[in-house]
Each structure stands twice: as C-alpha cells, then as structure tokens.
C-alpha positions in Angstrom: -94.6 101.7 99.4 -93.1 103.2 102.3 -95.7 105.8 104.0 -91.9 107.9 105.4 -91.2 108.3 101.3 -95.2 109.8 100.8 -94.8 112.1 104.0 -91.5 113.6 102.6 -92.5 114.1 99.1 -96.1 115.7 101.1 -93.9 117.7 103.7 -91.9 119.4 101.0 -95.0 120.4 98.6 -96.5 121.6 101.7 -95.4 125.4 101.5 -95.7 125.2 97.2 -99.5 124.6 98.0 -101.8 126.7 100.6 -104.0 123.7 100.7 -103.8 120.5 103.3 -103.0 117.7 101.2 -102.5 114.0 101.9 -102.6 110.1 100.6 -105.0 107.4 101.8 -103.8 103.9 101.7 -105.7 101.1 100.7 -107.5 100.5 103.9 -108.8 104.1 103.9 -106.7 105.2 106.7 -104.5 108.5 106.2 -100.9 107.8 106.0 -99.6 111.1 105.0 -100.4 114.5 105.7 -99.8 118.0 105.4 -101.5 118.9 108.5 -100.2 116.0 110.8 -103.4 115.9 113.1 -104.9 113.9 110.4 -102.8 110.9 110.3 -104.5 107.8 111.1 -108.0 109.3 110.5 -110.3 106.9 108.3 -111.9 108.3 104.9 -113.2 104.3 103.7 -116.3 105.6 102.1 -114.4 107.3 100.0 -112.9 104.4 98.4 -116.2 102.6 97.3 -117.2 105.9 95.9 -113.5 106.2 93.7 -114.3 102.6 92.5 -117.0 103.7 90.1 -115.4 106.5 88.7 -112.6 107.0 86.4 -112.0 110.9 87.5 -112.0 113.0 90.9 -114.7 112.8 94.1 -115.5 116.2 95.4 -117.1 115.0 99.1 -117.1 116.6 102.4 -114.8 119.6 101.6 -112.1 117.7 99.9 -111.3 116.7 96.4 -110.1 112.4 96.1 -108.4 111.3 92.9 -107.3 107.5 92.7 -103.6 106.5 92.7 -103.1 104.2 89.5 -105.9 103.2 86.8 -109.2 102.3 87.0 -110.5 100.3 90.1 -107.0 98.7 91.1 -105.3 101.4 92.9 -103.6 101.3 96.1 -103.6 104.8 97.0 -105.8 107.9 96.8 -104.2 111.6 97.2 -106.8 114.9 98.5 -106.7 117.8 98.3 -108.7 120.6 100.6 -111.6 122.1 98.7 -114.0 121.1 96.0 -113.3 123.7 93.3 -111.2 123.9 90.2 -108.1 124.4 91.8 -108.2 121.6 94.0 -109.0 119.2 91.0 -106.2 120.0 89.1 -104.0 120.3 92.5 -105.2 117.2 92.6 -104.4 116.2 89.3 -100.7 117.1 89.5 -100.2 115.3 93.2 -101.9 112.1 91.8 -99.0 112.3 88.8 -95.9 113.5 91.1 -96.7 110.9 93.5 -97.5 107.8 91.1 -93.9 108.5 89.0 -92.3 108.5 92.5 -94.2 105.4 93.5 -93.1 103.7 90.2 -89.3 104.7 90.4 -89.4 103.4 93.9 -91.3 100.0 93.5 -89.1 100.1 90.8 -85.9 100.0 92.3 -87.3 97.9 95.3 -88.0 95.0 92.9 -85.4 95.1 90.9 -83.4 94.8 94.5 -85.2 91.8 95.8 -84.7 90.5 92.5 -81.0 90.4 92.7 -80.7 89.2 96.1 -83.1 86.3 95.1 -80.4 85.2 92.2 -76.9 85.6 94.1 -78.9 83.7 97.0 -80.4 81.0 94.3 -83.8 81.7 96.3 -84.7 81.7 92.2 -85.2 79.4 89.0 -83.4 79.6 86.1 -86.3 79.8 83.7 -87.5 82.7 86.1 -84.6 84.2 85.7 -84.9 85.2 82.3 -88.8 86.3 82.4 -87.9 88.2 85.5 -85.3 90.1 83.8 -87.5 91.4 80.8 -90.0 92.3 82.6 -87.6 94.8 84.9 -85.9 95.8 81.8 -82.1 93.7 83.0 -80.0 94.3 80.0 -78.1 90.9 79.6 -75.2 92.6 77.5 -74.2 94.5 80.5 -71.1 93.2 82.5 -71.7 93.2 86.4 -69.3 92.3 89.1 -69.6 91.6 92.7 -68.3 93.1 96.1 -68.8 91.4 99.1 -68.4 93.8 101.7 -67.8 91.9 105.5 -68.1 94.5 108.6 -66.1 92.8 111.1 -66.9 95.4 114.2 -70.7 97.1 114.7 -71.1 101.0 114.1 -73.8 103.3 114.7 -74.7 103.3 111.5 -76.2 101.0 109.7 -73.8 99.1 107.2 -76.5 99.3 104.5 -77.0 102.5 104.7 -73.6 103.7 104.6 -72.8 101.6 101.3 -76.0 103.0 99.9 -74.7 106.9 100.6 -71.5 105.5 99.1 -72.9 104.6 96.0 -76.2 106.8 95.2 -76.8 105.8 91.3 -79.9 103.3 92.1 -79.6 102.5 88.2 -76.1 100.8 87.8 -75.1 100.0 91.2 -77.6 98.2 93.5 -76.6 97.6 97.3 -78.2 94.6 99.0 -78.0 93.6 102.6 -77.3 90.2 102.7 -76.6 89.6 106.4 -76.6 91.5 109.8 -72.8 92.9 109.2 -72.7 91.8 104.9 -73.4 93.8 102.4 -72.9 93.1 98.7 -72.6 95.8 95.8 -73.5 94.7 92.4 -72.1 97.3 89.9 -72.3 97.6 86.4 -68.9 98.1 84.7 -68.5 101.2 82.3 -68.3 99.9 78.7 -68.2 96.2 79.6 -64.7 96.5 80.2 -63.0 94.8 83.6 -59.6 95.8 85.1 -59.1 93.9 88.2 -57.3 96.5 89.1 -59.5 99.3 89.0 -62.0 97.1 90.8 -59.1 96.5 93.7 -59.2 100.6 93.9 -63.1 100.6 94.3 -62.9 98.1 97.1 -60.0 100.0 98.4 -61.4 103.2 98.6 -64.6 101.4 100.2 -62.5 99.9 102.8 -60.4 103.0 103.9 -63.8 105.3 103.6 -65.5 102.8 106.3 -62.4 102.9 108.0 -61.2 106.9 108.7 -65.0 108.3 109.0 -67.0 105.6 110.0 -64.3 103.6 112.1 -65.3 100.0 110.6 -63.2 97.8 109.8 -64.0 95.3 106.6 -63.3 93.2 105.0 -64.0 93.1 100.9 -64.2 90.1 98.8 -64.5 90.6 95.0 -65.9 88.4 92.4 -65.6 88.2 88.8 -67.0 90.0 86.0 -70.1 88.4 84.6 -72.3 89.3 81.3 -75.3 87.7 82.1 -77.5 88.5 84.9 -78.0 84.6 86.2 -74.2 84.6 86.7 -74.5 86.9 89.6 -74.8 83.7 91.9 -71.1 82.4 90.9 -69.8 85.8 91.1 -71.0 86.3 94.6 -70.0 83.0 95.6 -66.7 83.9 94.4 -66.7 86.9 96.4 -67.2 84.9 99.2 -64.3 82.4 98.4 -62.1 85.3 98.5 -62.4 86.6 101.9 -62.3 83.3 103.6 -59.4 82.3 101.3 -57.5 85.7 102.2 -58.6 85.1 105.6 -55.9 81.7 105.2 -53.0 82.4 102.7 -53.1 86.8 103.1 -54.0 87.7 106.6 -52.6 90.9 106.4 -55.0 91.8 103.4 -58.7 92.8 103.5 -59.1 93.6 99.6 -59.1 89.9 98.1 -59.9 89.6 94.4 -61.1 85.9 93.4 -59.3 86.5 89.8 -56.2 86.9 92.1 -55.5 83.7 94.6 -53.6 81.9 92.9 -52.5 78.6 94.2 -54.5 79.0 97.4 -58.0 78.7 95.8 -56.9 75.4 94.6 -55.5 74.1 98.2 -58.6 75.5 99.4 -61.0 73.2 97.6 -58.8 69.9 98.5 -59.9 67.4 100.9 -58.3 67.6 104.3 -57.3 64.0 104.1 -55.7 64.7 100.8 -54.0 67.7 102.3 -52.4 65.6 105.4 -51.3 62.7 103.8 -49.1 65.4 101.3 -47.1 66.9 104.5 -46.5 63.1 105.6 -45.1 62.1 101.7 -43.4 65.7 101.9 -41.8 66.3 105.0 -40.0 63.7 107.3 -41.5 62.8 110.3 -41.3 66.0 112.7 -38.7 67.7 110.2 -40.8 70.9 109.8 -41.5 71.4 113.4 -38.5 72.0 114.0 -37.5 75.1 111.8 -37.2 78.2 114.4 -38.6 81.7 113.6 -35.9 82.8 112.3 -35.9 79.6 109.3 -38.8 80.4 108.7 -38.1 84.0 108.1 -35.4 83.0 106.2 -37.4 80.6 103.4 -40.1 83.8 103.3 -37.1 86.2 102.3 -36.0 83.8 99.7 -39.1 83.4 98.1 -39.8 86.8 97.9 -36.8 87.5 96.0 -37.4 84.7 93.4 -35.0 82.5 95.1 -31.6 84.5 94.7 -29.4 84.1 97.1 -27.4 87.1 97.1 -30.4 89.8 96.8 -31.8 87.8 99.6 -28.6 88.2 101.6 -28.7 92.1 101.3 -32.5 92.2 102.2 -31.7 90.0 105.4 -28.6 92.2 106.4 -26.9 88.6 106.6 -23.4 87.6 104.3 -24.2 85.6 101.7 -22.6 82.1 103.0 -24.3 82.7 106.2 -27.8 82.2 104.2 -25.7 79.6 102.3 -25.3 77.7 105.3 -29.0 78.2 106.7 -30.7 77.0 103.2 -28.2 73.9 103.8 -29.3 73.2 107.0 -33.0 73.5 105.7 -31.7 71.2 103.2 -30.9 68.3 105.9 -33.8 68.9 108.1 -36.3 68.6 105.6 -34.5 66.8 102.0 -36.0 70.1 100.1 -32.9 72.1 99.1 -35.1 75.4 98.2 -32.2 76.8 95.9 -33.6 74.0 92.8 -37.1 75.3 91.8 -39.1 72.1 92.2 -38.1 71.5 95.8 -38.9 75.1 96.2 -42.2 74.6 94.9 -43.0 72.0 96.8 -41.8 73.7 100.3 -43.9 76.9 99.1 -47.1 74.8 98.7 -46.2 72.9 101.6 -46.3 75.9 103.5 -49.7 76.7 102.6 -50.9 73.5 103.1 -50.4 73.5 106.3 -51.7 77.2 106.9 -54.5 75.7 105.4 -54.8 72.7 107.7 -53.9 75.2 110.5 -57.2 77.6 110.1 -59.3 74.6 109.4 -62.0 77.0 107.2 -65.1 77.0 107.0 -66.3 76.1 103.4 -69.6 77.1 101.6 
C-alpha cells in the first residue's frame, strides 16, 4: 500500500475532523499524519496490545483500532483522545481507509496480473485460478495497444496513458518498458471494429503528439475473449509496429488484423527471401530502375494497374507510361500490365524492403 495514497486520503479528512489522526504500518512506525511532526515516530507497543483484542486500544491519549480482521492486519489508524468520539472516529477511518486499501490492492494485482500473462511470466493452469480469484470475466472481449514512445518527455509515459484512460475497471495501463506502454481495454458489448480501434490509437497518438510533444508509435492487436489470450494479442501488437516500421514507414497506427501480405514476408527466412529476388529478377535488372521507374510502378499500383488513370495522376500522356511499363518490361521480364507479373514485382518489392531493414524479430 502506498504510504502517498494514506497521507492524501489523511490530508483531506484533516479539516472534516478537529482531531490529529494517522495510520501506523506494520512495523509500528507512523506513516501518515495529520499533524506531519509525527511521521516516523514509533508506537510498537501498540501493536502487541491490538493483537489480543478484537475492538479499539484507548492508551496514552489516543484511541488504536486495527486495519483488517483479527490478528493479521497490516495497518492501525488513531485517533486523538480516548473518549466516545474518538472510538467511533475511529471507527469510520478504520472503514474509509480499509475500502480504499481494498480498491487499490485491488487494482494493483489485477495489474501485475496482466503484465505477468502478456509477458508469459505465468502458467496456464494459474491462469485460470488467478482469474477467479480477481473476479476476470472470461466472456469479456479485450484487445491490445502497444504504445512505443520514440522521443523522452517530462512526463512520464505511464502516467500520461493512465490520465488518458482513468476507468481502472475496463481499461488497465501497464508499463512494460522504459518508453512502452500497453493498454488492455475491454471492448463495449464484445463487439470489435478495427476501425474504431484505429481511431482510439489515433486519438492516442495525436493527444501525445499536440500537448505532450511525443511522438509514438501504436501497434494494435487483436480482439481476444479469453483472458490467457492476452499474450498473442500483445505479441501481435508488437508484430505490427515492427512490420509498419518495414512495409508503411509513413504510418505510426498499425493494426495486426491489417498487414496484409507483409506479415507473411515478415515471418520468411532470409535465405528463402534472397534466393526469390535471384529466381525473380535478372541478375542486376532491378538495380537499375531510376527514381523516377520506380515512381512510375508505385503510381500504377495504386490505381489498380490502369493505365490511363495512372497517366492523368502522373501528369504524363498515356504512351509515354506506355513506353516506360515497356521498358520495365525488358529490364526486368515482368510486364506489370498482366496481373501475375504484377503480383510478383509488388511482392518483389517488399521483399526486398524487407531484406533492406533487416528487422529484428521476437
């Protein structure tokens, strides 16, 4: 329990009650105080005499009550005096600041839960009794946002997430690295439009971006129904940003649902990879398309492979791009205007962007 979260709860009862109030931890030291000269004084007598009782200890001018039941408590709350008022002063602090305690530890748990299951610091079988006992609903669908700060900011990138995204019940922010932070999220009636989740990251992104000056980077997963299958959809989450980091460079909101051919090259051998350019391109042949070729056979595949809307996009007449797809043609033996050799040039392409950046893989 975090002895900032007792001194705040402490500091605002402090003008509701005309008494000086406070929490002992479990070593008998003072941790919290309405009347901050106290802090760090020691009171461990009073613990051997809370052990025996199941109520209050009037002793010394104050009143002791025990945080939590019976003999196994952590914490004890006083309160000045040792009348009526302060027992039931008492009474109510011990209450307020075991409910807080509970919400907190609470929350805390069910955090280092999660980050033990996307991290698989965690057993199956565990899983499961885990889950029950934190009250995880398993017919809840979850998704994952991997959220990569590429530049450092004043402020901490867990904390900024966490202001993001206050509702500790449904969403659950866990740092997961110096500059990562993942969001877990529940979705709202178990319904996933990868759109919709392509908006949260993008409003996450451009938030970071105009008031906190971060740039990031944010990889999504996919939706899961069970809790243990928060692992795959982090690792997915992770698949995305280094596969966008390859085949979109120009994007920083990468869905895993949405990579298309690129997971797949991204998961081939690099062996595998090179021996394809050597069985698809002649030896040197794509080497030696210019800037502007290259520009060309981008334009062309953008407009499905017409020739005369690609024409009008490049400002060019229509048998000068004619003539440049036929020179493409000879260099290479792919004549991009059939669909299988333009197939093959597209994947081509991204094979060897992919053999270019050399990723790192998990």
């Amino acid at each position: 329990m975090s002895n900032r979260l007792f001194q705040g709860i402490i500091h605002q009862m402090k003008d509701a009650v005309d008494r000086v109030i406070g929490v002992i931890d479990e070593n008998g030291v003072i941790i919290s105080c309405s009347e901050l000269g106290k802090i760090g004084e020691s009171r461990n007598n009073v613990k051997d005499e809370l052990a025996y009782t199941t109520g209050t200890v009037a002793k010394d001018g104050y009143t002791y009550r025990p945080l939590g039941n019976g003999s196994k408590f952590e914490y004890i709350v006083f309160v000045e005096g040792e009348d009526k008022k302060a027992e039931s002063t008492s009474m109510i602090l011990a209450i307020s600041l075991s409910n807080i305690k509970n919400l907190y530890d609470e929350k805390y748990d069910k955090g280092s839960f999660l980050k033990n299951i996307i991290l698989d610091n965690i057993l199956p079988s565990d899983i499961y009794m885990k889950s029950k006992e934190l009250h995880f609903s398993n017919d809840i669908q979850r998704i994952v946002f991997l959220i990569k700060f590429h530049n450092k900011s004043d402020v901490m990138p867990f904390d900024i997430i966490q202001n993001m995204f206050p509702d500790k019940n449904k969403d659950y922010v866990i740092s997961v690295g110096e500059q990562d932070v993942v969001l877990i999220s529940e979705l709202k009636g178990n319904n996933c439009d990868m759109r919709e989740m392509e908006k949260i990251a993008r409003q996450i992104a451009d938030t970071l971006n105009t008031e906190f000056f971060a740039k990031v980077s944010v990889g999504i997963g996919t939706a899961v129904s069970n809790i243990r299958d928060l692992a795959s959809s982090y690792k997915e989450a992770q698949i995305a940003i280094e596969v966008g980091k390859v085949f979109d460079t120009e994007k920083n909101i990468v869905s895993y649902e949405n990579l298309g051919i690129g997971r797949l090259i991204y998961q081939l051998p690099t062996t595998l990879c090179e021996m394809f350019m050597q069985e698809v391109f002649k030896k040197g042949s794509l080497e030696t398309l210019d800037h502007e070729t290259l520009m060309t056979i981008q334009a062309f595949f953008e407009n499905n492979l017409n020739v005369s809307e690609t024409a009008r996009k490049l400002f060019v007449h229509r048998n000068t791009l004619v003539y440049r797809l036929e020179k493409i043609r000879k260099l290479t033996g792919l004549d991009l205007r059939e669909f299988e050799h333009a197939i093959t040039f597209k994947v081509a392409l991204m094979v060897q962007k992919y053999l270019t950046s050399k990723p790192t893989k998990f």
